[in-house]
C-alpha positions in Angstrom: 169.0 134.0 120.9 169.3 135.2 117.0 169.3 133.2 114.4 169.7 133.4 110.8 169.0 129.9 109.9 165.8 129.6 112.2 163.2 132.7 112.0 160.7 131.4 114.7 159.0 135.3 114.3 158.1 134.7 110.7 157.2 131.3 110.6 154.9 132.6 113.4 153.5 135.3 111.3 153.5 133.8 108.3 150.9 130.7 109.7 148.8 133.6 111.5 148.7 135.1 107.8 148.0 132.1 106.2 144.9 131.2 108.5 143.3 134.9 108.0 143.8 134.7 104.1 142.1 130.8 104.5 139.3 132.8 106.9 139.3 135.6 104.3 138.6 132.9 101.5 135.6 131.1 103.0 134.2 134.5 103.4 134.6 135.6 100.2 133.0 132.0 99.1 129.9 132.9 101.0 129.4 136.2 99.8 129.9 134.8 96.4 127.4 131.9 96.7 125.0 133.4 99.8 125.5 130.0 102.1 127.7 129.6 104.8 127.2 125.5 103.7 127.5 125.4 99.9 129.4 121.7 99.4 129.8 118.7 101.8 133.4 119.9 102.9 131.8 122.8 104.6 129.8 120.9 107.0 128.9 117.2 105.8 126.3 116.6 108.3 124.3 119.8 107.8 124.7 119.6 103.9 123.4 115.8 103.7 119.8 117.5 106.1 119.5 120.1 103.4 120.0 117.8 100.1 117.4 115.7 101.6 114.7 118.2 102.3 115.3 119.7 99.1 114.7 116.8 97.4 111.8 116.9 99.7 110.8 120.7 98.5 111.2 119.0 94.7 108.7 116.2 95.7 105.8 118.9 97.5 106.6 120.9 94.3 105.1 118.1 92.0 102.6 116.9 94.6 101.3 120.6 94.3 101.1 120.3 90.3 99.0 116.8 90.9 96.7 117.8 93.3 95.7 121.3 91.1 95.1 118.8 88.2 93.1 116.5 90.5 91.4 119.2 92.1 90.2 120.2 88.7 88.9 116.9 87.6 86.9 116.6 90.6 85.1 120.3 90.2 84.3 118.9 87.0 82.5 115.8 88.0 81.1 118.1 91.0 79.4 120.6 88.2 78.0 117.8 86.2 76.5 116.3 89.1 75.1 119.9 90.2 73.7 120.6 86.7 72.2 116.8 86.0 70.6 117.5 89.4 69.0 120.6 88.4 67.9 119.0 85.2 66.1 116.3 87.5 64.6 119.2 89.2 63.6 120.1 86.4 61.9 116.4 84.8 60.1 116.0 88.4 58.3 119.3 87.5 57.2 117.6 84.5 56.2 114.2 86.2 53.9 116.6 89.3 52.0 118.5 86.3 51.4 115.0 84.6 49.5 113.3 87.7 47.1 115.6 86.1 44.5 113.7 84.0 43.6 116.5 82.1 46.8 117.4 80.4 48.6 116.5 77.1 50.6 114.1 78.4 52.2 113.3 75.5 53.8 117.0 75.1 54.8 116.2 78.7 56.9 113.2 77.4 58.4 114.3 75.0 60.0 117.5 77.4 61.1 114.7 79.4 62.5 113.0 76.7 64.6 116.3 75.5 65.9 116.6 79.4 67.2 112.9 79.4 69.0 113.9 76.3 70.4 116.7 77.6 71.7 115.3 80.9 73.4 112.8 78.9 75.3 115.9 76.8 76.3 117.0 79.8 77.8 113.7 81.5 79.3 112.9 78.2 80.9 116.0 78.2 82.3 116.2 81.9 85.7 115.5 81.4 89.1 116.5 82.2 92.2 115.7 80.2 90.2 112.7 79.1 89.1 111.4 82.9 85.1 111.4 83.2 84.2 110.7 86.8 80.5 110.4 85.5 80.0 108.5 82.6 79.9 105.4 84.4 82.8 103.6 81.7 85.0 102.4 84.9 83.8 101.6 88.6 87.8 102.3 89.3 88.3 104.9 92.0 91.2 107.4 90.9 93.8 108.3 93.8 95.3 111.4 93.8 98.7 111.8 95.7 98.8 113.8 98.1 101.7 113.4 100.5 105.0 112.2 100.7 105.5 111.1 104.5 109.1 110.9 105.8 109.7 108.6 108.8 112.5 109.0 111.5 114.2 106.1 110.1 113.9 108.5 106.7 111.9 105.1 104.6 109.1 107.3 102.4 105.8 106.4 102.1 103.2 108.0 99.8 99.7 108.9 100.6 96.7 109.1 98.3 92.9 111.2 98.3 90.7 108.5 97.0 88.1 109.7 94.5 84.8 107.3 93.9 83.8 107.2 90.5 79.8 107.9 90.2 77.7 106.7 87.6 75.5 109.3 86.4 75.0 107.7 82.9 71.7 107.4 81.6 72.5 104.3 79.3 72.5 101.0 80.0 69.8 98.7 82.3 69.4 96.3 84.8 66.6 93.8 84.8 64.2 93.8 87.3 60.6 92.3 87.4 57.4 94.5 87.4 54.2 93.5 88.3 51.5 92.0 86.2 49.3 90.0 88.3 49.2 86.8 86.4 51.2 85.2 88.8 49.8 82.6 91.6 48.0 84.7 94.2 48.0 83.3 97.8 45.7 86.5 99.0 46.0 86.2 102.9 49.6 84.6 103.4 50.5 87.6 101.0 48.9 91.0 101.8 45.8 91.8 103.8 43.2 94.9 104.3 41.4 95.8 107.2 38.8 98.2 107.4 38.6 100.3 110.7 36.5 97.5 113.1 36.5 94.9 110.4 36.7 91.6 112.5 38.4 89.6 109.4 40.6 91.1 106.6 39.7 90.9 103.3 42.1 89.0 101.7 44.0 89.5 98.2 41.7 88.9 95.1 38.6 89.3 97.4 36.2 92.4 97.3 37.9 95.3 98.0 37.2 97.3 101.3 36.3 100.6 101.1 36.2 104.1 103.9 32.5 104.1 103.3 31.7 102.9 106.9 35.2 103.3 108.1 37.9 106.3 108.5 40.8 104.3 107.6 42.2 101.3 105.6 44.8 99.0 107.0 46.9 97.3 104.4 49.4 94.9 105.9 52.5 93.5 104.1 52.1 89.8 105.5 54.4 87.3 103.5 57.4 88.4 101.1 60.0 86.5 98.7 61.9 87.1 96.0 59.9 87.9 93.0 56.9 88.3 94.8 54.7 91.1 93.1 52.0 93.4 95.4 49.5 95.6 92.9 47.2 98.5 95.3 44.4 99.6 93.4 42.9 103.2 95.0 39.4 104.6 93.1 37.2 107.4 94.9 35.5 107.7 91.7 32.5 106.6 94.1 33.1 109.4 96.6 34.7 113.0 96.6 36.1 112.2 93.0 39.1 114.2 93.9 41.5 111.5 93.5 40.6 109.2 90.3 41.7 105.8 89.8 45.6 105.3 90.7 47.7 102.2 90.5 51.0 101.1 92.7 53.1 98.4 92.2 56.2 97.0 93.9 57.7 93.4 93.1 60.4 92.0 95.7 63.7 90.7 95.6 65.4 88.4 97.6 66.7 91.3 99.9 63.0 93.0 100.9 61.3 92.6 104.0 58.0 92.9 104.4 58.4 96.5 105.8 60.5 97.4 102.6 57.5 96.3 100.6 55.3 98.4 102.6 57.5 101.4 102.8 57.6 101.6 98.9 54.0 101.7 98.7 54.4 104.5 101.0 56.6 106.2 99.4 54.5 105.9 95.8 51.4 106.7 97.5 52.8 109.8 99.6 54.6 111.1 96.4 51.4 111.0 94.3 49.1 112.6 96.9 52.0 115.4 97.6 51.9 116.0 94.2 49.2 116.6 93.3 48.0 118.5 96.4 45.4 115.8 97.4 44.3 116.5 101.0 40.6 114.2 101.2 42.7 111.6 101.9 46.3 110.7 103.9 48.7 108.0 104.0 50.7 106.9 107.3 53.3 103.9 107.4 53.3 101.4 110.5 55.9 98.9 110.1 55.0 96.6 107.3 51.4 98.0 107.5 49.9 101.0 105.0 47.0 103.2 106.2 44.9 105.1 104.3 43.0 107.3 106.0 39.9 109.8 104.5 38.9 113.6 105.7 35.8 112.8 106.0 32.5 110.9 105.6 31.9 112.5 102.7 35.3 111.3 100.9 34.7 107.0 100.0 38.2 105.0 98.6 38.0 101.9 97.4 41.5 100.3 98.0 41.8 96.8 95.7 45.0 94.3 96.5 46.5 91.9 94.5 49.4 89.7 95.0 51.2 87.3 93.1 54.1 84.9 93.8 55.3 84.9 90.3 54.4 86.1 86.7 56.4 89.4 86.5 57.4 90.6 83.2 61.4 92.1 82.9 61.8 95.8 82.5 64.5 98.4 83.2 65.5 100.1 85.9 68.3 101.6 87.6 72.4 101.4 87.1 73.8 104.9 87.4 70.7 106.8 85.9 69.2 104.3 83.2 65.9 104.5 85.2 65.3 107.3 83.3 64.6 105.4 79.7 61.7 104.2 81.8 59.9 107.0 82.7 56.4 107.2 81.0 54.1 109.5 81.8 51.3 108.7 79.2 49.5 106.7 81.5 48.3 106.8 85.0 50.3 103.8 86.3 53.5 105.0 84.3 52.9 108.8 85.7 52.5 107.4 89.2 55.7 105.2 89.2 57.8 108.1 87.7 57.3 110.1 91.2 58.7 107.2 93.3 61.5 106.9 90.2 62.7 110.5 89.5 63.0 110.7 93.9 65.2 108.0 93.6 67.4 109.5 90.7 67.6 112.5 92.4 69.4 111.4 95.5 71.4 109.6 92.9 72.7 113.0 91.5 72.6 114.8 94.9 74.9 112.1 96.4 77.0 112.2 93.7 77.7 115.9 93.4 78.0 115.9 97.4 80.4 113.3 97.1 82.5 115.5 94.7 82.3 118.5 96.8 83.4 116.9 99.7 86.7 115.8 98.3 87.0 118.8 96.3 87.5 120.3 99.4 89.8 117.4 101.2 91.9 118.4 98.1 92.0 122.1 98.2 92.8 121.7 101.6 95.7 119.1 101.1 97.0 121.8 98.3 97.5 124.6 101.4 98.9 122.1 103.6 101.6 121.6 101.0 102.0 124.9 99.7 102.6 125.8 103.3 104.6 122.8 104.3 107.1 123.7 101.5 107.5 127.2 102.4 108.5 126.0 105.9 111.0 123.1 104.1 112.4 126.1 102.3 112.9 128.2 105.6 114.1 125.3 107.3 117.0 124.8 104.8 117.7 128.5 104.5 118.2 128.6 108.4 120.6 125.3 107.7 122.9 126.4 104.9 122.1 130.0 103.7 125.1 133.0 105.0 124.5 135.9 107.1 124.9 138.5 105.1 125.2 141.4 108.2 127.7 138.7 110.0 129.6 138.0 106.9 130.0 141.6 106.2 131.2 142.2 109.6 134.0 139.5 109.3 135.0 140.5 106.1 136.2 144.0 107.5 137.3 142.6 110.5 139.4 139.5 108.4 141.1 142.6 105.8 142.5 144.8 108.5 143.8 141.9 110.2 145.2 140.5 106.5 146.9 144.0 106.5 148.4 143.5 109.9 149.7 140.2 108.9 151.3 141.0 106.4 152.7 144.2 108.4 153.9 141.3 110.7 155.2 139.0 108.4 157.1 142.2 107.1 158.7 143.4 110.2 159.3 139.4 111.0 161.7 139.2 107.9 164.0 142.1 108.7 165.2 140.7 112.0 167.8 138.4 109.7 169.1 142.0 108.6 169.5 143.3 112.4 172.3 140.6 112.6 174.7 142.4 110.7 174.9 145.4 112.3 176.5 142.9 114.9 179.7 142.4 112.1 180.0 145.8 111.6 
């Protein structure tokens, strides 16, 4: 059946014609923008993902920035402990050639002195955009973010690199006691030496055993308490004359055992006689017991011990690096105590710059991760919203010839009313 009223063909045509021009549009918007998702109405679920991430991409972005300027910060601190290291090198050189009694000590000080000065120029000076990790001002550690972390329920947390703050200053003090010997001594209760097959020690404040008739001293630690101050005397001035007259000294704290006593006589004795290259006579720790031990019969030490429970004078010693002010090598006691010092000052610096390197590199590797981790955000949103090009391409032809045939359609659809009137010819 005709009609004139009703033209089912074009309405037919016409709708077909109106959903390629719609198809032709959206195609047209995608080659414009280069995403096949550029607003929600195009696909609300997938363009909510890809707003998110890229606010993700945004927040890497900064995290990146951050962690450059925190990874420089860091490489500072790192080359200020490295160089105040090597300039600690450098003053233990100075204290080695000054266990020498023939030298001009004095000269020796005052090179020591110039070093101190010049590591603190250079922890003074080891900052970035105002932040000195060094200088000892703060005890603050400084976190550095380094993540945002997204969970499933999409709540964000923030993650941090934690960077300790070392003291490397060389001002500043902490009082300590050091040992004078005008305390109370309670000899035996206190310390004790023992000559190789000596049936009873001799006691603190008694006559001092010497290696004359025996290879080896035995000094035992034998009491300890807080304050408590332990003096060894050693003189071979009587036998190879190799080693002089040297003094040690330790005084306690309320933390020490007697083993710690012991240990840093050890450690002051062992650190003189490496020094110096002594080889008549060694030192060996047991416990909480010294012995000193000679090369031969021909090398006699006197050892002398003194103890005292109380009596110490005040004096200055460590916090960061302030141990330094104390360093004196003009005289045999101060040259002695500087070895068993600077040691100590060194592992300060060498912990410090270690410390530094090893988040240095917890931070240069965080900064990959990122870099990385954003490059895949960026693909992942690409794959999400951006257009095929080659596809798009392929429909556009395909969507104009078709236009062209609706419109050929539409045409041919709109003469059928004219057919009609041949009928009323």
């Amino acid at each position: 059946m005709s009609s004139i009223l009703t033209n089912n063909s074009a309405m037919v045509a016409l709708q077909t014609l109106k959903g390629i021009n719609k198809n032709l549009a959206m195609t047209q918007n995608e080659i414009s923008t280069g995403k096949s998702v550029s607003s929600a109405k195009d696909n609300s679920a997938v363009w909510a993902i890809s707003k998110v991430m890229e606010s993700d991409v945004k927040g890497f972005k900064a995290i990146s920035e951050g962690l450059s300027l925190g990874e420089s910060t860091v490489a500072v601190g790192r080359n200020a402990a490295e160089t105040v290291t090597d300039l600690l090198v450098d003053i233990k050189g100075k204290i080695t050639a000054a266990q020498e009694s023939n030298v001009d000590r004095d000269k020796i000080q005052t090179d020591i002195n110039a070093l101190r000065e010049q590591i603190e120029g250079v922890v003074g000076a080891a900052q970035f955009n105002g932040l000195n990790l060094v200088d000892g001002t703060s005890t603050d550690d400084v976190n550095i973010l380094s993540s945002l972390d997204r969970n499933s329920s999409g709540n964000v947390s923030a993650s941090d690199i934690t960077v300790e703050r070392q003291n490397l200053s060389v001002s500043g003090s902490v009082t300590t006691q050091v040992y004078d010997g005008t305390g109370a001594d309670t000899g035996a209760t206190i310390v004790n030496a023992t000559p190789e097959g000596a049936g009873t020690p001799v006691n603190s404040g008694t006559a001092a055993p010497t290696t004359a008739a025996a290879s080896f001293v035995d000094v035992a630690i034998a009491s300890v308490g807080d304050g408590f101050g332990y003096q060894l005397q050693l003189d071979d001035t009587a036998g190879a004359n190799s080693l002089g007259a040297r003094t040690f000294e330790y005084v306690a704290d309320s933390d020490d055992s007697t083993q710690d006593v012991a240990t840093n006589l050890y450690n002051q004795v062992s650190a003189f006689l490496s020094a110096t290259n002594e080889t008549n006579y060694t030192v060996a720790l047991d416990g909480d017991t010294v012995r000193l031990t000679r090369a031969n019969a021909g090398n006699e030490l006197s050892v002398t011990i003194e103890a005292d429970t109380a009596g110490n004078t005040a004096g200055t010693s460590s916090g960061g690096l302030a141990a330094l002010q104390a360093v004196d090598v003009t005289t045999d006691a101060g040259a002695t105590a500087a070895l068993t010092s600077i040691e100590t000052l060194i592992n300060t610096a060498i912990d410090a710059a270690a410390a530094f390197g090893s988040v240095e590199g917890r931070i240069e590797t965080q900064s990959e991760f990122v870099s990385k981790l954003t490059d895949s955000l960026k693909s992942g949103i690409g794959s999400l919203v951006d257009a095929d090009m080659e596809a798009v391409s392929a429909r556009l032809q395909a969507l104009q010839t078709q236009q062209q045939l609706g419109v050929q359609s539409l045409s041919i659809a709109n003469q059928a009313p004219q057919t009609i009137l041949s009928l009323f010819r």
